[in-house]
C-alpha positions in Angstrom: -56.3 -133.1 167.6 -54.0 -132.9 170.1 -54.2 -129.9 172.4 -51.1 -128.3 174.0 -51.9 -127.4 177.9 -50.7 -123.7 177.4 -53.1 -123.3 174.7 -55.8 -124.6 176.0 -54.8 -121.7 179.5 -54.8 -119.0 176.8 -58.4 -120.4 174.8 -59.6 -120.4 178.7 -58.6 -117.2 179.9 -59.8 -115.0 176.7 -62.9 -116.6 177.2 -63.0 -115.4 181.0 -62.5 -112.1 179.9 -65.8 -112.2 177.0 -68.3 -113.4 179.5 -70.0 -110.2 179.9 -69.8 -109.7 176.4 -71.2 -112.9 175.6 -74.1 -112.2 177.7 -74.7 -109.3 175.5 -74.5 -111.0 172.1 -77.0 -113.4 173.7 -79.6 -110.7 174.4 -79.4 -109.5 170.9 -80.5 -113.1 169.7 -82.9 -113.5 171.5 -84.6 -110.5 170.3 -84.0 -111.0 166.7 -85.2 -114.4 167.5 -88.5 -113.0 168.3 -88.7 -111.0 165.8 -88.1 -113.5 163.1 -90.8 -115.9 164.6 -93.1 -113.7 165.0 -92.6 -112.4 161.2 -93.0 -116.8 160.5 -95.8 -117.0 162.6 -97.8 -113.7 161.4 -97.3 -115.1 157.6 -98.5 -118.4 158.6 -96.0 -120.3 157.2 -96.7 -123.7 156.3 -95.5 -127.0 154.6 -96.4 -126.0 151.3 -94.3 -123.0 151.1 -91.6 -125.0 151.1 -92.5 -126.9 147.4 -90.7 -125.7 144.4 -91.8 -124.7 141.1 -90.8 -124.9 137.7 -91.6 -122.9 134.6 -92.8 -119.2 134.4 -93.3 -119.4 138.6 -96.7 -117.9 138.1 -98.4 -118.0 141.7 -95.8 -119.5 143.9 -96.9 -119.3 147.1 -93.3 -120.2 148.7 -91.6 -117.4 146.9 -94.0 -114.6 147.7 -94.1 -115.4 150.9 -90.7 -116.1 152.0 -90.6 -112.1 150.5 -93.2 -111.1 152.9 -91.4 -112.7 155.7 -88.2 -111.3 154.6 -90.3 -107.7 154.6 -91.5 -108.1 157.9 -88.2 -109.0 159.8 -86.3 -105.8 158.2 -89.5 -103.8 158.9 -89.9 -103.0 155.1 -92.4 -102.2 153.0 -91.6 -104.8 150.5 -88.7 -107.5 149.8 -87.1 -109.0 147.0 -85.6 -112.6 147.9 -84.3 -115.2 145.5 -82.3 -117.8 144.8 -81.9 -116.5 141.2 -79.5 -114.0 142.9 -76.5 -115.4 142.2 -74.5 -113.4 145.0 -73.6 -110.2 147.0 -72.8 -108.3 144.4 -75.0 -109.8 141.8 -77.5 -108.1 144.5 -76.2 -105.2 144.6 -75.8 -104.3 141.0 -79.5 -105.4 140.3 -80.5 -102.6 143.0 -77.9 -99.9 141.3 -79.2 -100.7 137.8 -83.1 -100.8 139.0 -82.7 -97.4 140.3 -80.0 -95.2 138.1 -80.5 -94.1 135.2 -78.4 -92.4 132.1 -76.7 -89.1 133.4 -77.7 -89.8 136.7 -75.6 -89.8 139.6 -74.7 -92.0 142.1 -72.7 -91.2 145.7 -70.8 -93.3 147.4 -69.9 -91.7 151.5 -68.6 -94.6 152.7 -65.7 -94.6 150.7 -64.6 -96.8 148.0 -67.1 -99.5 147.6 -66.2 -103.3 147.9 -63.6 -104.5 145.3 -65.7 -106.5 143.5 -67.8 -103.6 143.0 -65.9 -101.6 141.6 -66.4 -102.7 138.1 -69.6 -102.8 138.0 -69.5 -98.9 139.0 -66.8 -98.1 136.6 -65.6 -100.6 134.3 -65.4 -100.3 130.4 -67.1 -101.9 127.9 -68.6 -104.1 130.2 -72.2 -103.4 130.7 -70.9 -101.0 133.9 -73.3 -98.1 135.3 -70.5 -96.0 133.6 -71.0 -97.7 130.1 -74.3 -96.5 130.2 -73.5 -92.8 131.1 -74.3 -93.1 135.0 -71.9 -89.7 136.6 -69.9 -91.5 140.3 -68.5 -89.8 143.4 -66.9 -90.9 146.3 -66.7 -89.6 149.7 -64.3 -91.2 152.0 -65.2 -91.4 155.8 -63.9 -88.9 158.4 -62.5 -90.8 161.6 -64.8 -93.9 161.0 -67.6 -91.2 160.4 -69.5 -89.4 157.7 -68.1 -86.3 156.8 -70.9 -84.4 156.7 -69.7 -81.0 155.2 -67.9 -83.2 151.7 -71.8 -84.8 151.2 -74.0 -81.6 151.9 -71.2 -80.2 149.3 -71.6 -82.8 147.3 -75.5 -82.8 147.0 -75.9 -79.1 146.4 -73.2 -79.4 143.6 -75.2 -82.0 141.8 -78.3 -83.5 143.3 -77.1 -87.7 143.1 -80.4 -90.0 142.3 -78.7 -92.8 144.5 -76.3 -92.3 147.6 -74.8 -95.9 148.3 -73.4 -96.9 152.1 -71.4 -99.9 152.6 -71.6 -100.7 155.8 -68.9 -103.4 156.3 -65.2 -102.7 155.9 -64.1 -104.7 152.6 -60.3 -104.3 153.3 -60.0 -101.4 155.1 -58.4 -101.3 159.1 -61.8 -100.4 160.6 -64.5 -101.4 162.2 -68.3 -101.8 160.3 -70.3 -98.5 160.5 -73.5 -98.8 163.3 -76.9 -98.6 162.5 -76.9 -96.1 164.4 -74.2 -93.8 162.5 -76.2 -94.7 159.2 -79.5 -93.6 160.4 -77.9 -90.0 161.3 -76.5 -90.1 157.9 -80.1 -90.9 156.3 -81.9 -88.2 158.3 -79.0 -85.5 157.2 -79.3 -86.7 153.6 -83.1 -86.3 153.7 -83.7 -83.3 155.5 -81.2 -82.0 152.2 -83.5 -83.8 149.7 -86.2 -86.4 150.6 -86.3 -87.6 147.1 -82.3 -89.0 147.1 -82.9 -92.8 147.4 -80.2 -93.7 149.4 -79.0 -97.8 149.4 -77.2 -99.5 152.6 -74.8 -102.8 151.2 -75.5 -104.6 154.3 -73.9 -107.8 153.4 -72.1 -109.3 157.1 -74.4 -107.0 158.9 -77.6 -108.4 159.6 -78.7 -109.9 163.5 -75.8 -107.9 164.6 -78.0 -105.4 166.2 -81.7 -105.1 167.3 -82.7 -103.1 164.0 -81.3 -102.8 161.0 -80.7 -100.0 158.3 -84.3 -100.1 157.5 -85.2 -99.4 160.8 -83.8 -95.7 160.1 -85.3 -95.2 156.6 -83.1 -96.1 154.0 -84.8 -96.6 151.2 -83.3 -100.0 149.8 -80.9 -102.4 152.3 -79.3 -105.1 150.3 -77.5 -108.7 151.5 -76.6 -112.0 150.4 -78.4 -115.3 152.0 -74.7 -117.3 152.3 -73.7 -114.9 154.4 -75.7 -114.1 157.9 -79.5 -114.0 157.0 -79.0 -117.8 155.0 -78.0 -119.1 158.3 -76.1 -121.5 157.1 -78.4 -123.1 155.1 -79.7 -121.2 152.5 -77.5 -122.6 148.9 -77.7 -119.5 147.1 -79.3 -116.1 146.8 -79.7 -112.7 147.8 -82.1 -110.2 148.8 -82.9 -106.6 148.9 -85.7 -105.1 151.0 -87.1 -101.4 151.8 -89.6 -99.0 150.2 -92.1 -100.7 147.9 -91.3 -98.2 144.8 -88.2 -99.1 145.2 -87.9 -102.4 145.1 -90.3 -102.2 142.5 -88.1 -100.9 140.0 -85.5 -103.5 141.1 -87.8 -106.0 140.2 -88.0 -105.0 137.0 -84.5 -105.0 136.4 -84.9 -108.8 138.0 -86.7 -110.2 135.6 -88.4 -107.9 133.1 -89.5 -104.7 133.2 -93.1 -106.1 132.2 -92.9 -108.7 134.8 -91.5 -107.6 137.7 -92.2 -110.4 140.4 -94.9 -112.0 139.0 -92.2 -114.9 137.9 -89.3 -116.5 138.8 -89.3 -120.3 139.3 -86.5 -122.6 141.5 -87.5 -126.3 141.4 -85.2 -127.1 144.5 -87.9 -125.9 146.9 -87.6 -123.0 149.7 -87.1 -125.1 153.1 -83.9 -123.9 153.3 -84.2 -120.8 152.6 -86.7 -120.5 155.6 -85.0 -122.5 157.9 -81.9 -120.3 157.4 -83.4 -117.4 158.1 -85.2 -118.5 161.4 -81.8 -119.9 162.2 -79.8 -117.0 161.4 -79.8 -114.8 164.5 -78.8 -117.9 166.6 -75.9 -118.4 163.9 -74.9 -115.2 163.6 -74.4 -114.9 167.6 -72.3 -117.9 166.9 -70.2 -116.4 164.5 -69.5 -113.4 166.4 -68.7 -115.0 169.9 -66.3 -117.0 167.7 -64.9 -113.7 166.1 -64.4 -112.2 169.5 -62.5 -115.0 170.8 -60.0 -114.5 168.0 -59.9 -110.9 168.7 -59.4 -111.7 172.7 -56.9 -114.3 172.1 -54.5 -112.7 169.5 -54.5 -109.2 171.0 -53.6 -111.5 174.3 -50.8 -112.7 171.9 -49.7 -109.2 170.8 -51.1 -108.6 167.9 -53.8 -105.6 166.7 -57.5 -106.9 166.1 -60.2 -104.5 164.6 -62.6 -104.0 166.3 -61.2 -104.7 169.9 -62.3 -107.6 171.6 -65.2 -106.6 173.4 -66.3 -103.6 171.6 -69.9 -103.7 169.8 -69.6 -105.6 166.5 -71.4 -103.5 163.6 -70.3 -106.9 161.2 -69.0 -110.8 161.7 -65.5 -109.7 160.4 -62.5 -109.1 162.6 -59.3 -107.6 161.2 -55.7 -109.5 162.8 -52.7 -107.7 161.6 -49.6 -109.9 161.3 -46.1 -109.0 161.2 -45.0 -110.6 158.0 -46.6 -112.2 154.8 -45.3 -115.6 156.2 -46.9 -115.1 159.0 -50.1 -114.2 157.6 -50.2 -116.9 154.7 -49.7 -119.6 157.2 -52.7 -117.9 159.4 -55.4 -118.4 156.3 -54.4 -122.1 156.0 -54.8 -123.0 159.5 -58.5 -121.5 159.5 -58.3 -124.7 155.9 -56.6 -127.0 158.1 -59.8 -126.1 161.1 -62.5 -126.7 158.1 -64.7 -129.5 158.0 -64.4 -129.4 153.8 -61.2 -129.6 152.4 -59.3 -129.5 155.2 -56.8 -131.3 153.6 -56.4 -128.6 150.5 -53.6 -125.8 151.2 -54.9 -122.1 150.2 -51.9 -119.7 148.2 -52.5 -116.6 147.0 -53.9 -116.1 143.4 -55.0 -113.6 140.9 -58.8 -113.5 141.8 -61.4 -111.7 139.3 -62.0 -108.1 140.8 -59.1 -108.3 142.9 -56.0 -105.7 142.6 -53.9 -107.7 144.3 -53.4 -111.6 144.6 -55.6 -113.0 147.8 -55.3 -116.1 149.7 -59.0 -117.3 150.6 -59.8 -120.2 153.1 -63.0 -121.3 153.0 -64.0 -125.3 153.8 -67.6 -124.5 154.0 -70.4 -126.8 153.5 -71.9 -123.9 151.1 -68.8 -123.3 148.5 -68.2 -119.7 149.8 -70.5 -119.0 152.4 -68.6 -116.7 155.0 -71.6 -117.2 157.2 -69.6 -120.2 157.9 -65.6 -120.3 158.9 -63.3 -118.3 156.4 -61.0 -115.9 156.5 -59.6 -114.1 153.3 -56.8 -111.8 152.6 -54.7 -109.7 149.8 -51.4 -110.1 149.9 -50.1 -106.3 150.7 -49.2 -104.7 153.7 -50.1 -103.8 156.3 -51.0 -108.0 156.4 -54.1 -108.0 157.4 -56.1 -111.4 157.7 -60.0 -111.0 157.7 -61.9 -113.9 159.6 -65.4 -114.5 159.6 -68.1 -117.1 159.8 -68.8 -119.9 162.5 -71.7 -122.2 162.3 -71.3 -123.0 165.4 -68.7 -121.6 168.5 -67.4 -124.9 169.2 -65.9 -125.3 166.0 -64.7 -121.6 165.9 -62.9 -122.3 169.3 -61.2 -125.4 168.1 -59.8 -123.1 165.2 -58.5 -120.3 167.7 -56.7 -123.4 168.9 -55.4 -124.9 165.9 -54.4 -121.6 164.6 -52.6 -121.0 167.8 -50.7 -124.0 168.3 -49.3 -123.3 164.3 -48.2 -119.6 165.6 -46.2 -120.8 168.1 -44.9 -124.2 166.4 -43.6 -121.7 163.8 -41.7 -119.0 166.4 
């Protein structure tokens, strides 16, 4: 690669300006750090946790404990964490179903749940909570907040058996909602109606912060292992921790309602799995000094980046709003051209499943689709709004600030 002089002036003086905040993203790691060996080290993690099994899955030691360790980093009562969980949302609608029943209700104050979601909620004839006569409501934030008056409304209307928090962005111009903000919401929610279980989609969330949402009581938090808590590593999976009835019942919807936990085989062993996770604070620290140097060096450029540069990530994503479709398209397939997979293949926007609109995805990851690593995703609509996140590593990240620089101004 061949590095023009006044792009390398631009990488060097953003990175001038994060300094401070790098510091503070250091800090942050190191305490999760901590707490994720100590939660290794208090489980006494071993060699043969790491051995598969096939079959039923009866007694697998690496399983159950990789749950336990899982419980005791998120401060949980119990966790649920497998490589049988195919995804994110896969996650997420095994939590939903565990807990919701017919004519219950579920309420969403966050707004409109992730796209893919969305179907799932309210789809027909497709197995959706809907189909099977679950009642849904949506509360849309108030100035990046809760609007508390619309959900104390809300609850005394109907009492809702599940309130649901995303706490990413999906597409939306804003930052991630704080720990902090959610925990509020749970004590104002509780002190309505203690028995409300409320559920925090955490997904791009975890090791941004010294606690998480169940630090503040939620009830159930819920994530996928190829994004931050996989590290990298982790091939698959998802997890979903809190309060043991809880993820009780999720269990059951899991496996069998007879079973629970008690099975659930994966013959490619767990080494991964744990190494990811003792890994992932370190990655995820990574990923978001490589996210802040794209937000330093394109708002340097002119252009608007959610959230600003040095302001406290809540997530790994950062929003860059480009002035035309052009503009943006050629954006996503410089982040392909910067990937160590497929960096020869050239990303156009397509009709994805659960999408309303077509979306342009670049993602050369070493996991297909892990945005713990490089990616950056977009639909095509304006305002045209590219969303990057990901980084293994911040070397790799800076030399795709670069690369996607050097195309911006070749093309001007």
């Amino acid at each position: 690669m061949n590095i023009d002089s006044k792009v390398l002036s631009i990488i060097n003086n953003a990175e001038n300006k994060l300094q401070d905040f790098y510091k503070e993203l250091e800090n942050t790691a190191f305490l999760n750090q901590k707490k994720v060996l100590e939660a290794f080290q208090n489980n006494n993690v071993a060699l043969r946790h790491f051995s598969g099994t096939s079959g039923y899955g009866y007694d697998d030691i690496g399983r159950d404990t990789l749950c336990k360790v899982f419980a005791d980093i998120f401060h949980s009562e119990a966790a649920i964490v497998s490589p049988l969980i195919a995804s994110g949302t896969h996650a997420l609608t095994l939590a939903l179903f565990g807990i919701l029943r017919p004519n219950d209700k579920m309420l969403a104050i966050s707004g409109s749940p992730y796209d893919t979601l969305l179907s799932v909620i309210n789809g027909k004839n497709i197995g959706s909570l809907k189909d099977f006569g679950v009642k849904y409501e949506e509360i849309s934030l108030k100035n990046n907040n809760f609007d508390f008056e619309a959900i104390e409304k809300s609850i005394k209307c109907e009492i809702p058996k599940l309130i649901f928090i995303g706490r990413s962005r999906g597409y939306e111009w804003r930052d991630a909602l704080s720990v902090e903000k959610i925990g509020k919401a749970i004590d104002f929610i509780k002190n309505i109606d203690k028995n409300i279980v409320v559920m925090v989609d955490n997904c791009y969330g975890e090791f941004m912060d010294i606690l998480e949402p169940t630090d503040v009581n939620t009830d159930m938090m819920v994530g996928s292992l190829i994004k931050n808590p996989g590290g990298g590593l982790a091939p698959t999976g998802g997890y979903i921790a809190g309060k043991e009835s809880v993820i009780e019942q999720v269990a059951f919807r899991l496996t069998s309602p007879s079973i629970g936990m008690e099975i659930g085989s994966y013959t490619g062993g767990y080494r991964q799995f744990y190494q990811g996770i003792f890994l992932a604070p370190h990655t995820t620290m990574n990923a978001t000094k490589g996210s802040a140097l794209f937000a330093q060096v394109f708002s340097d450029l002119g252009y608007e980046v959610c959230p600003e540069p040095t302001a406290k990530c809540n997530d790994t994503v950062r929003s860059i709003k480009f002035n035309t479709k052009d503009e943006l398209i050629s954006f996503i397939q410089s982040i392909q051209k910067a990937s160590p997979i497929d960096s020869n293949v050239l990303p156009m926007p397509w009709a994805m499943p659960g999408y309303d609109d077509e979306v342009i995805m670049a993602a050369g990851t070493f996991v297909a689709g892990a945005s713990i690593e490089l990616s950056a995703d977009s639909p095509i609509k304006e305002p045209y709004i590219a969303y990057v996140q990901g980084g293994l590593t911040y070397e790799h990240v800076k030399l795709a600030v670069i690369m996607c620089v050097q195309e911006l101004l070749a093309n001007k």
